[in-house]
Residue, then its C-alpha position, 0 to 999 in steps of 0.5 A: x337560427x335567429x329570430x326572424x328566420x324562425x318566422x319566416x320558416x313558420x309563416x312560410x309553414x302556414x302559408x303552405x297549410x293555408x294554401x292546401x286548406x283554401x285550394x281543398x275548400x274550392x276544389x273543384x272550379x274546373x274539369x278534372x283528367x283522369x289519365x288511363x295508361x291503357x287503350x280503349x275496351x279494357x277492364x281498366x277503361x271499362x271502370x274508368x268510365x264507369x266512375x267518371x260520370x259518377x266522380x262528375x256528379x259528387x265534384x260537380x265539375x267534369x271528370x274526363x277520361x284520357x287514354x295514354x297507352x304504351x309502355x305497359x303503363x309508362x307513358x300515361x303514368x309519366x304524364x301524371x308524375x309530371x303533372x301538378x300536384x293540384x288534383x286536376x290530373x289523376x291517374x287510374x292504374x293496373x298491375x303492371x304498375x307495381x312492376x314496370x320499374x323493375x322491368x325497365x330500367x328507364x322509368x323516368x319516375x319513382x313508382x312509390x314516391x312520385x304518386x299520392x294514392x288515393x284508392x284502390x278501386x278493385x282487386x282481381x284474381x288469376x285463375x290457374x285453368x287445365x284442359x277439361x280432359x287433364x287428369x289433375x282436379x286439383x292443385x296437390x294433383x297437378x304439382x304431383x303429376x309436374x313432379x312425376x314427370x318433370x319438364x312435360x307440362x307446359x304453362x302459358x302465359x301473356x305477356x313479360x311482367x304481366x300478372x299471369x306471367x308472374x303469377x305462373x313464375x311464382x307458382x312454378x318456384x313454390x311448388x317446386x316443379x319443373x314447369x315449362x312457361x310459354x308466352x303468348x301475345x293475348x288470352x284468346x290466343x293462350x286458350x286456344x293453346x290451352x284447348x288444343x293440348x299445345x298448353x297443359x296449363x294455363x294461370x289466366x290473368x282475369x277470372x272474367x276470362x275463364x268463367x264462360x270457358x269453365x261453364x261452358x265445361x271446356x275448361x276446369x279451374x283448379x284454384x284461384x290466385x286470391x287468398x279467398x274464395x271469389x263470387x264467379x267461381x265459389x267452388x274453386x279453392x284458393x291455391x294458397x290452401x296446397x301452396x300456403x303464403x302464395x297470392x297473385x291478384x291484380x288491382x286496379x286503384x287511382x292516384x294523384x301527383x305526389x304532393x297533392x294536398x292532403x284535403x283534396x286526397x281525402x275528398x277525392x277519396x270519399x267520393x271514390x270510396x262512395x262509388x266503388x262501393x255502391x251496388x251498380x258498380x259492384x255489378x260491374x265488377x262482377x261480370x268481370x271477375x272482380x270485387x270492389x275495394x274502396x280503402x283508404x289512402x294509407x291502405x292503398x300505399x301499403x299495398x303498392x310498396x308490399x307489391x312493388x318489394x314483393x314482385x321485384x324480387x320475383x323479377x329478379x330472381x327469376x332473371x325475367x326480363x321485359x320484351 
């Protein structure tokens, strides 16, 4: 390589650094797009909004919410793939995002190489609910009666992919038992199955979903998909404790554009960071069933490639398929 290339190449190196650098100390001069791939009304909205008008104070630019449902996530997040990488059009996803590839073959982006993330915002937990008059009060006695009589219990579940779903396929396989899973389009229409005896058992997507049921004492919770205990149900164990190794847990956590400037990342993630973990938005989180996270970056990645490797082989093996 002669002289001048050299020079080039490094000139061309710092022109890039200097642009990243100079864009990052102006960031923001306009409103910023956060992009939810979900309708209105959902947990994933719900914290959207809760943290836009807060991200608009510690920008001091607008922060917009936009929802572009279909596709269980594809088509927002398609938009944001495609979007350029300058920190104007984020994108705030849910679980189905770590398995959406495997579930369908034309994703038209890469889930861990098209995306920056930035933070994860929350972590939610299934809860595996029985009929108040089921006779099992805990995991172990559950399995043992799904091995006594093999083929009888039924499990419902929502939606092909969905963390409920997959969270049942993988509580069926590591225990062993012959577990019949029935699908239904939404949670209401899966507890009524459940109370009516249709279901004998029912892995619930959010603990939000069964709090009141489990108060109200028409249900029973017999463990939890987290590896630790959560604040709405302190007295039910974490299925991991019967069936050791197993965690099904939904998140909710924002990205950016692949090739985002790293100084405009770090600053959207310490205002993020500031407000996921301040007391209003802990309140918020509660009454839904979830906890607050606020990491960093590199943290956030880990988590999607472990999920995306983890769950894909789930899907694989169990031969599931998206409806």
């Amino acid at each position: 390589m002669t002289g001048n290339a050299r020079g080039l190449i490094v000139a061309a190196t710092l022109l890039a650094m200097h642009t990243g650098v100079g864009a990052a100390e102006t960031y923001p001069t306009r409103p910023v797009r956060i992009i939810i791939p979900s309708g209105a009304g959902g947990i994933t909205d719900i914290l959207g909004r809760v943290i836009a008008p807060k991200l608009t104070e510690g920008l001091g630019q607008q922060v917009v919410i936009d929802n572009r449902p279909g596709a269980s996530g594809v088509v927002g997040s398609t938009i944001v793939a495609r979007a350029a990488p300058d920190g104007y059009t984020l994108l705030m996803v849910f679980p189905s995002h770590v398995v959406n590839q495997s579930l369908y073959p034309d994703v038209p982006y890469d889930t861990v190489k098209a995306f920056a993330p930035i933070t994860l915002v929350s972590a939610v937990s299934p809860v595996l609910i029985v009929n108040s008059q089921f006779p099992a009060r805990s995991v172990q006695e559950l399995i043992a009666i799904a091995k006594d009589k093999p083929g009888t219990l039924n499990h419902g579940s929502t939606g092909s992919g969905s963390m409920g779903h997959l969270g049942a396929v993988l509580f069926r396989s590591m225990s062993g038992s012959k577990i019949a899973l029935v699908t239904y389009k939404g949670a209401p229409q899966a507890l009524i199955a459940l109370l009516s005896g249709e279901i004998q058992l029912y892995l619930v997507g959010s603990a939000g979903t069964a709090v009141t049921q489990v108060k109200a004492g028409k249900v029973r919770a017999l463990g939890v998909g987290a590896k630790q205990r959560i604040a709405v149900l302190p007295d039910v164990p974490p299925i991991s404790d019967t069936l050791p190794g197993y965690e099904a847990r939904g998140w909710n956590g924002i990205l950016a554009p692949v090739g985002t400037p790293k100084p405009i990342i770090d600053r959207l993630n310490r205002e993020l960071v500031r407000i996921v973990r301040s007391p209003e938005f802990a309140r918020v989180l509660t009454s839904e069933g979830a906890t607050a996270v606020g990491n960093t970056p590199a943290e956030f990645d880990a988590v999607i490639r472990a999920d995306v490797k983890k769950w894909a082989k789930i899907i694989k093996d169990a031969g599931i398929r998206a409806e």
